[in-house]
C-alpha beads as a LAMMPS data file, in Angstrom:
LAMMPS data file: protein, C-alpha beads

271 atoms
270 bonds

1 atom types
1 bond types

-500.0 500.0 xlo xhi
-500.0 500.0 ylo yhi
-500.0 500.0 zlo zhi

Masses

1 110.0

Atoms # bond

1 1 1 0.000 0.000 0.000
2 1 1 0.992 3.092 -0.224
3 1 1 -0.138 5.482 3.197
4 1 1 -2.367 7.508 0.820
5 1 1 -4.973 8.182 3.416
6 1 1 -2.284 8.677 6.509
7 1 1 -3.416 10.880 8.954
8 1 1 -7.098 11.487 7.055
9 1 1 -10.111 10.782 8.869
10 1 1 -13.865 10.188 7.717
11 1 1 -17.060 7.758 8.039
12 1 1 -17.882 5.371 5.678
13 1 1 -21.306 4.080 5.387
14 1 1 -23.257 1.361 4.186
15 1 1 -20.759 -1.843 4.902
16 1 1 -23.230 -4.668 5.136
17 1 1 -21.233 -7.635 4.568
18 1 1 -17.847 -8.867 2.619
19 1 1 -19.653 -8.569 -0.688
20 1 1 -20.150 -4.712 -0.081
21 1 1 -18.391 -2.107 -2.115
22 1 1 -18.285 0.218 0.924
23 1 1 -16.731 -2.951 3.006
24 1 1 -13.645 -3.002 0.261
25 1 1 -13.606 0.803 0.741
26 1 1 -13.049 0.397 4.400
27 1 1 -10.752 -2.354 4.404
28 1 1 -8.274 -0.406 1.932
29 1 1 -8.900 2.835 3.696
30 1 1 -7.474 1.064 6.896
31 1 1 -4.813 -0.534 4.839
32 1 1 -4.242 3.139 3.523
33 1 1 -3.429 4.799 6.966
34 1 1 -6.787 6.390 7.766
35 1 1 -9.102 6.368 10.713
36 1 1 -12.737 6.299 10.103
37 1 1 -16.241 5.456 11.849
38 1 1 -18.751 3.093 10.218
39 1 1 -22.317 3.150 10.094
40 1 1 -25.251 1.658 8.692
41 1 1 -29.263 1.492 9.923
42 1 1 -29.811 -0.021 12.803
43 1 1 -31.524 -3.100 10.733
44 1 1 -29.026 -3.431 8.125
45 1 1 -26.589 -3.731 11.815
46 1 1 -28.718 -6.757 12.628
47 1 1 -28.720 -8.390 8.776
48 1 1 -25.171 -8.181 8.340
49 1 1 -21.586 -8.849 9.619
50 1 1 -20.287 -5.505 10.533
51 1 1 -18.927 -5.628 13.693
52 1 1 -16.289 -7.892 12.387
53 1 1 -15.246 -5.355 9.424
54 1 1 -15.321 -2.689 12.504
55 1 1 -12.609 -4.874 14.399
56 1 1 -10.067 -5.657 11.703
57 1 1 -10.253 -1.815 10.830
58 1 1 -9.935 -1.086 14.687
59 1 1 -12.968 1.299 14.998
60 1 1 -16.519 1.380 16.171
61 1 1 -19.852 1.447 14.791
62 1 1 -22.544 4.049 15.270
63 1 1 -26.236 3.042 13.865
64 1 1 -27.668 5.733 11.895
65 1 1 -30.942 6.204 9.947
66 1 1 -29.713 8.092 6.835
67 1 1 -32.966 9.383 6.478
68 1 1 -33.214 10.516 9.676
69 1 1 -31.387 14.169 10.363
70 1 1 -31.498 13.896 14.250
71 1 1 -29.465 10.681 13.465
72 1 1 -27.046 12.384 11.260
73 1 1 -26.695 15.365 14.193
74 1 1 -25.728 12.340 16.515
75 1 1 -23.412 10.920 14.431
76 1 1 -21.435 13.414 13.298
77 1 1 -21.017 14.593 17.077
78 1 1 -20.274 10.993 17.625
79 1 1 -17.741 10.285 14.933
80 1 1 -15.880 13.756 15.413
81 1 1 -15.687 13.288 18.974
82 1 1 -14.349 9.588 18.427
83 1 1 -11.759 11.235 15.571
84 1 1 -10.398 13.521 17.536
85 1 1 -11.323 16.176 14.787
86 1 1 -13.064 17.216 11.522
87 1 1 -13.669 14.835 8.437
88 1 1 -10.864 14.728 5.976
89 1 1 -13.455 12.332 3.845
90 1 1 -16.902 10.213 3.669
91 1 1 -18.669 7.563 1.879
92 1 1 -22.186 7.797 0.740
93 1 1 -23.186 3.699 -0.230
94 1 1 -26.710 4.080 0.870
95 1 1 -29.512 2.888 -1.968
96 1 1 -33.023 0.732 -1.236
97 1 1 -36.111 0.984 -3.365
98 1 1 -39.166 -1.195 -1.692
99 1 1 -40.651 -1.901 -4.970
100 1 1 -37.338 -3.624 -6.195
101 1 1 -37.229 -5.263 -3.581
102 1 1 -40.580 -6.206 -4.109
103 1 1 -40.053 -6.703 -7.768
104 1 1 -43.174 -4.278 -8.834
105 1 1 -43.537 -3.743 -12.267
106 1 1 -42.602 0.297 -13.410
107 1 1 -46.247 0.438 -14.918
108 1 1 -47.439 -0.585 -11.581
109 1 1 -45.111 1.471 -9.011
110 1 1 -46.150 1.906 -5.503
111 1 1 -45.653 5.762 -5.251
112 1 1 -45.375 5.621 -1.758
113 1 1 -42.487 3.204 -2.133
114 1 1 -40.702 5.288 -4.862
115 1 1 -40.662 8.442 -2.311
116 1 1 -39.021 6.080 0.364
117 1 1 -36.815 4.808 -2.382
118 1 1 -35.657 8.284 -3.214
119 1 1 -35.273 9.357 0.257
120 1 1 -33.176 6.649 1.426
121 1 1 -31.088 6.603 -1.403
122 1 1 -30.535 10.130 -2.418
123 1 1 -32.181 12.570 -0.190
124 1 1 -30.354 10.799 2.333
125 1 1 -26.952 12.581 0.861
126 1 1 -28.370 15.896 0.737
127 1 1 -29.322 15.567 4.545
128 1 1 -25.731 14.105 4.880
129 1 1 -24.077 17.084 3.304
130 1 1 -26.622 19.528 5.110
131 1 1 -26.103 18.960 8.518
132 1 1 -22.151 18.079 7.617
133 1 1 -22.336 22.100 6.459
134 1 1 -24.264 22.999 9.594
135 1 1 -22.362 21.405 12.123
136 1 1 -19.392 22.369 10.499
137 1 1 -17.627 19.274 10.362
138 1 1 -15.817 18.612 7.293
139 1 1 -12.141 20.076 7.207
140 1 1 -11.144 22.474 3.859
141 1 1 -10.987 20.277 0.991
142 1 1 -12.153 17.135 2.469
143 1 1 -13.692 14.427 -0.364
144 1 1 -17.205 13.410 -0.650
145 1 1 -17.999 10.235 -3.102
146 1 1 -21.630 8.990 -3.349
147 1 1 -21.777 5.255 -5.613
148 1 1 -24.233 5.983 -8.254
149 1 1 -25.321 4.032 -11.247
150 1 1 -25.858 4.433 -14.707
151 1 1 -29.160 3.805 -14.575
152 1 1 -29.210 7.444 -13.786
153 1 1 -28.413 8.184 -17.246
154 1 1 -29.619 5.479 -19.513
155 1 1 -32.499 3.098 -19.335
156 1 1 -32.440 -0.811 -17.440
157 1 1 -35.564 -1.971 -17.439
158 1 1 -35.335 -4.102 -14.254
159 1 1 -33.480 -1.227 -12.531
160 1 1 -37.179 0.498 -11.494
161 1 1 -37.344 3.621 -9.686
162 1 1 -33.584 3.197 -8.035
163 1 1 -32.728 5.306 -11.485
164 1 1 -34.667 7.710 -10.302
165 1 1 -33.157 7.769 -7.201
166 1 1 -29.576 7.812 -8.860
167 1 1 -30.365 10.805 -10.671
168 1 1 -31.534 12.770 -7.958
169 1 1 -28.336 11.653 -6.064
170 1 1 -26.140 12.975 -9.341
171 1 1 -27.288 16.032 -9.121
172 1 1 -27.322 16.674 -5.373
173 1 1 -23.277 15.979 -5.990
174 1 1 -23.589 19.049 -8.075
175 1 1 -25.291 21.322 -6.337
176 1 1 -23.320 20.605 -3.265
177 1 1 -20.109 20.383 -4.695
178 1 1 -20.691 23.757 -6.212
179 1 1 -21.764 25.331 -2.313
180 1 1 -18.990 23.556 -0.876
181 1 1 -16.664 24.043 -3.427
182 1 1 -16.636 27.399 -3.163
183 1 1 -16.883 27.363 0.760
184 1 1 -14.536 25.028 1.897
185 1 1 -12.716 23.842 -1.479
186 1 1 -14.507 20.411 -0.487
187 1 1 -15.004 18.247 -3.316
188 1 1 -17.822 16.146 -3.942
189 1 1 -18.721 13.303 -6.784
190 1 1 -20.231 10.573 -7.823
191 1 1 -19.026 7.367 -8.698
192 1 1 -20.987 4.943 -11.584
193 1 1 -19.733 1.198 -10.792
194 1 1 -19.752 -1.539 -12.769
195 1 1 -22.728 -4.300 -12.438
196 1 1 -21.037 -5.700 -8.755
197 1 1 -21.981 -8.888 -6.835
198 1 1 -23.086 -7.394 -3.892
199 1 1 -25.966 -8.164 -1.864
200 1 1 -28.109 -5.213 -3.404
201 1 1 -26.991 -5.419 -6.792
202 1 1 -27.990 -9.482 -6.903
203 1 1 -31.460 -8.423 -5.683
204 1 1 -32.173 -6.873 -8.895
205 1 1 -34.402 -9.100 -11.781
206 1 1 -31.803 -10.646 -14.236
207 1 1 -28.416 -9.597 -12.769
208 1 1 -26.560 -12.416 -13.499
209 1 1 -27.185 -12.095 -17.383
210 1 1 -26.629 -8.427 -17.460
211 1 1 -23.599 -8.980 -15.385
212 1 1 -22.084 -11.092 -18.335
213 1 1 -23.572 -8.515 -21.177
214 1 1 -21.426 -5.605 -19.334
215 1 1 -18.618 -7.791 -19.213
216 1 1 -18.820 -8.439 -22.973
217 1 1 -19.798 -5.116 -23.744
218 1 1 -16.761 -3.097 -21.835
219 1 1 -13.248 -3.196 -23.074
220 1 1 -11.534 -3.794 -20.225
221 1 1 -14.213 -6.278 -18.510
222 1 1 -16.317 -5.046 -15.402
223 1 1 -14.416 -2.929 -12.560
224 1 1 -14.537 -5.727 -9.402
225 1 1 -15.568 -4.296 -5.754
226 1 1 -12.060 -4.223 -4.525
227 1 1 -11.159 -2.158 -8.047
228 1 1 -13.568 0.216 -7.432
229 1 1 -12.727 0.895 -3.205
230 1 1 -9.576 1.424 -5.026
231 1 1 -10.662 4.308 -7.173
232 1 1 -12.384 5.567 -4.498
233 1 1 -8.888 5.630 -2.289
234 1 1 -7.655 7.775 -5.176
235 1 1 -10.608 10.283 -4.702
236 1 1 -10.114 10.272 -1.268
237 1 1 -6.744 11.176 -1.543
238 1 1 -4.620 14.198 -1.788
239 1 1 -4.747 13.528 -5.583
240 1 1 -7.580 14.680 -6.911
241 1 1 -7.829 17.841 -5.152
242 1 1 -9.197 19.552 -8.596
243 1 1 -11.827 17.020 -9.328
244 1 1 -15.629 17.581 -8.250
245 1 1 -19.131 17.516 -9.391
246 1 1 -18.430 14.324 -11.576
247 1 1 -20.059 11.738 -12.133
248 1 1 -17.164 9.319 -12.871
249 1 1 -17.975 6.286 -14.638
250 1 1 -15.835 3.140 -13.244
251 1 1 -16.892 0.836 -15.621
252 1 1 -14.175 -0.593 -17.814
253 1 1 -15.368 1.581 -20.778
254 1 1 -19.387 0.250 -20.765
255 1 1 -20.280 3.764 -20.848
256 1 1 -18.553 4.830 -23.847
257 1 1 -19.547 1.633 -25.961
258 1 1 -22.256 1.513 -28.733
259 1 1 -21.816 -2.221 -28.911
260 1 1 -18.759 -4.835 -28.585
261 1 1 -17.527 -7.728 -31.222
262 1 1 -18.082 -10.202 -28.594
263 1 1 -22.098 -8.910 -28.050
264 1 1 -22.221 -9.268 -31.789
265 1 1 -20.857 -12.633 -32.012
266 1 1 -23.323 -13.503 -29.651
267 1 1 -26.280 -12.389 -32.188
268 1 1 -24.335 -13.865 -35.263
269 1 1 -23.912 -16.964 -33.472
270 1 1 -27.763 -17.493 -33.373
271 1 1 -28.461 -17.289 -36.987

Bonds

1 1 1 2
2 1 2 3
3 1 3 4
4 1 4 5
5 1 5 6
6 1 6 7
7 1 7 8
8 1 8 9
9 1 9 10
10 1 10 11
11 1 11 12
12 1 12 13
13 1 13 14
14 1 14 15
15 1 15 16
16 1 16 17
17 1 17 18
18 1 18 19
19 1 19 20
20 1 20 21
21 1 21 22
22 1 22 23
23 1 23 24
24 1 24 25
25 1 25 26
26 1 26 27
27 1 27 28
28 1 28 29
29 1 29 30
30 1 30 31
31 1 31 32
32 1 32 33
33 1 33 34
34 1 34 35
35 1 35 36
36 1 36 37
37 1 37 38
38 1 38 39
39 1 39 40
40 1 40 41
41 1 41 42
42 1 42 43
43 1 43 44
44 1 44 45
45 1 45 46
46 1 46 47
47 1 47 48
48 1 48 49
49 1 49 50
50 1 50 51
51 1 51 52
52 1 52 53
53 1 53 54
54 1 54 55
55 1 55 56
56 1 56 57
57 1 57 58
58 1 58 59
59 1 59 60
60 1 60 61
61 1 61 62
62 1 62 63
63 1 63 64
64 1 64 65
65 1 65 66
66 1 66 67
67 1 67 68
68 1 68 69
69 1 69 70
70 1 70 71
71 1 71 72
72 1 72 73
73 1 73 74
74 1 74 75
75 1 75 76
76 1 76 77
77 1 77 78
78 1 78 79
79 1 79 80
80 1 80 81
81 1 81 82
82 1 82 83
83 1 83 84
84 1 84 85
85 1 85 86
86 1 86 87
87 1 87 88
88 1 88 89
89 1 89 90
90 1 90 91
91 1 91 92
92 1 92 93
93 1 93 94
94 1 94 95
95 1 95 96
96 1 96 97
97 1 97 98
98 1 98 99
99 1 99 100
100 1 100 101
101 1 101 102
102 1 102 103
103 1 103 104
104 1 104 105
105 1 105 106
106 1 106 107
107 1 107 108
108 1 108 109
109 1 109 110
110 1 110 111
111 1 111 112
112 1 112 113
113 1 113 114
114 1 114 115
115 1 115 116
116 1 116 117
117 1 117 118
118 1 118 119
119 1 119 120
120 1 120 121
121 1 121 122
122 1 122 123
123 1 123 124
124 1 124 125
125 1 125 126
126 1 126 127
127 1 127 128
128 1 128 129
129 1 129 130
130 1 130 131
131 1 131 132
132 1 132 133
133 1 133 134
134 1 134 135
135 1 135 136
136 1 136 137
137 1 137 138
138 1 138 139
139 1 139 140
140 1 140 141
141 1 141 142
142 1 142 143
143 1 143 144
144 1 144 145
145 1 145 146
146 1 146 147
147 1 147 148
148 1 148 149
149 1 149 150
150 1 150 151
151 1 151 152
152 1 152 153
153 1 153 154
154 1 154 155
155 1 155 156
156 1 156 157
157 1 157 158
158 1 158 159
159 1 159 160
160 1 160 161
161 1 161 162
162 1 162 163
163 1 163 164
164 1 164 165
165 1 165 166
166 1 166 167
167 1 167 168
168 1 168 169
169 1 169 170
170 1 170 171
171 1 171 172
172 1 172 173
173 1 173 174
174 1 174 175
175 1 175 176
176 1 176 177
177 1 177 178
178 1 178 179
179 1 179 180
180 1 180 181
181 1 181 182
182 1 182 183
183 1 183 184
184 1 184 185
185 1 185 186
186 1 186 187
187 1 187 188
188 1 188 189
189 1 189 190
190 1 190 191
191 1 191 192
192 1 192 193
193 1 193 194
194 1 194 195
195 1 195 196
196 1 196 197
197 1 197 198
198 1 198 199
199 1 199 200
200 1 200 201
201 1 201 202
202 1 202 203
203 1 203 204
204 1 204 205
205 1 205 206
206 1 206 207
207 1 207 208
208 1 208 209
209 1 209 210
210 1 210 211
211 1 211 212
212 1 212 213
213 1 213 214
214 1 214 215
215 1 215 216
216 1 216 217
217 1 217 218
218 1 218 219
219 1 219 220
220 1 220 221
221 1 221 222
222 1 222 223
223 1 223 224
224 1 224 225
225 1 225 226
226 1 226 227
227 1 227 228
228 1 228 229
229 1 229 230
230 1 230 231
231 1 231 232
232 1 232 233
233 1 233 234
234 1 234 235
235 1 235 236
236 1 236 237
237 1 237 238
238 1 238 239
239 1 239 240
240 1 240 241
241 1 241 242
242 1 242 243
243 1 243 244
244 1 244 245
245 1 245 246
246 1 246 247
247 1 247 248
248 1 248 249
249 1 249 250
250 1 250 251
251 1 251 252
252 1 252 253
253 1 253 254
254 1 254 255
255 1 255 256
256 1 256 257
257 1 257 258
258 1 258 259
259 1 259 260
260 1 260 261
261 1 261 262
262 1 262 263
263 1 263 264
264 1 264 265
265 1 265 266
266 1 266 267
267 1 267 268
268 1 268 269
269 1 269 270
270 1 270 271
């Protein structure tokens, strides 16, 4: 490794088990040099494994409701006082959408659902960034990375609402990486993964086979978990100081491609 995070501290959120992109993120932010808090809701703390990731990195966890603003008050008075300081970084991995879940047709949404959906998984980081600016806690140009999707731009069928929700979450990186920007220098993006074998991600109609159409479809194959907690070292880092309000597609080229040879051979191949 190379001690790119040394002396940096932050939360990272959403770890639910070893299949998590935000667990990756955490385990290679320890191995990086940095101190951080974790958090998750308090039922995604009883579903999954976190404790454990909160004991190899040597740190605690506090539950938090993201949608929930008293929660993000507590928090942030939690994790600073833990930290010994202000946040050098955090890590918005925070996305459910009941009618996914509940694999409801888009012509027959639950509207009620979508407006959860959206406010767990992107009104969540405005709330996050709101009482962050409020309380004051974020040092001068400390990093901000939200995982996005892009569903947000284009159109996946089974994807449902969540796009909605990812394009709401886009452009909340915008907005608030212009107000902070120009307040603090604090940077603040989005990053569009690769189809990943996580626990959410699985839960979606037809994964597997879209899975293998990205993977034929991008040049350089889909970006793994662990390659994209790398990335998000890199934007963490003292590196990137210039780069906000991006969406930044980590996707081994998908998002660039009108089609691939191998997709075609797979339509030649059935004549």
């Amino acid at each position: 490794m190379y001690n790119l995070l040394k002396g940096k501290v932050g939360i990272i959120s959403g770890a639910l088990d070893k299949n998590s992109i935000a667990w990756k993120i955490a385990e290679t932010a320890h191995a990086e040099g940095a101190k951080f808090v974790l958090t998750n809701a308090p039922v995604a703390l009883r579903m999954g494994t976190i404790q454990e990731l909160a004991e190899k990195c040597n740190t605690i966890v506090i539950p938090a409701d993201a949608t929930s603003i008293a929660d993000w008050e507590n928090l942030y008075e939690k994790a600073t006082e833990h930290l010994g300081g202000k946040l050098d970084f955090a890590l918005h991995s925070i996305g459910m959408s009941p009618n996914v879940r509940k694999k409801k047709d888009y012509g027959d949404l639950n509207h009620a659902w979508t407006l959860k959906a959206i406010d767990i998984s992107a009104l969540s980081f405005h709330k996050m960034l709101q009482v962050a600016e409020k309380m004051d806690v974020l040092n001068d140009e400390a990093s901000i990375v939200a995982l996005s999707y892009i569903a947000a731009q284009r159109t996946f069928p089974d994807y449902n609402d969540m796009a909605h929700a990812k394009a709401v979450l886009e452009s909340i990186a915008r907005s608030y990486g212009y107000r902070l920007g120009t307040s603090k220098k604090v940077r603040i993006n989005t990053v569009s993964q690769s189809p990943t074998a996580t626990t959410a991600g699985t839960g979606v109609g037809g994964f597997d086979a879209f899975m293998n159409y990205a993977d034929k479809m991008s040049p350089l194959g889909n970006a793994s978990a662990q390659e994209c907690a790398d990335f998000v070292i890199s934007l963490f880092s003292d590196f990137t100081k210039k780069v906000t309000m991006q969406n930044l597609f980590h996707d081994g080229g998908f998002s660039s491609m009108g089609v691939s040879e191998d997709v075609m051979d797979m339509f030649r191949d059935e004549k």
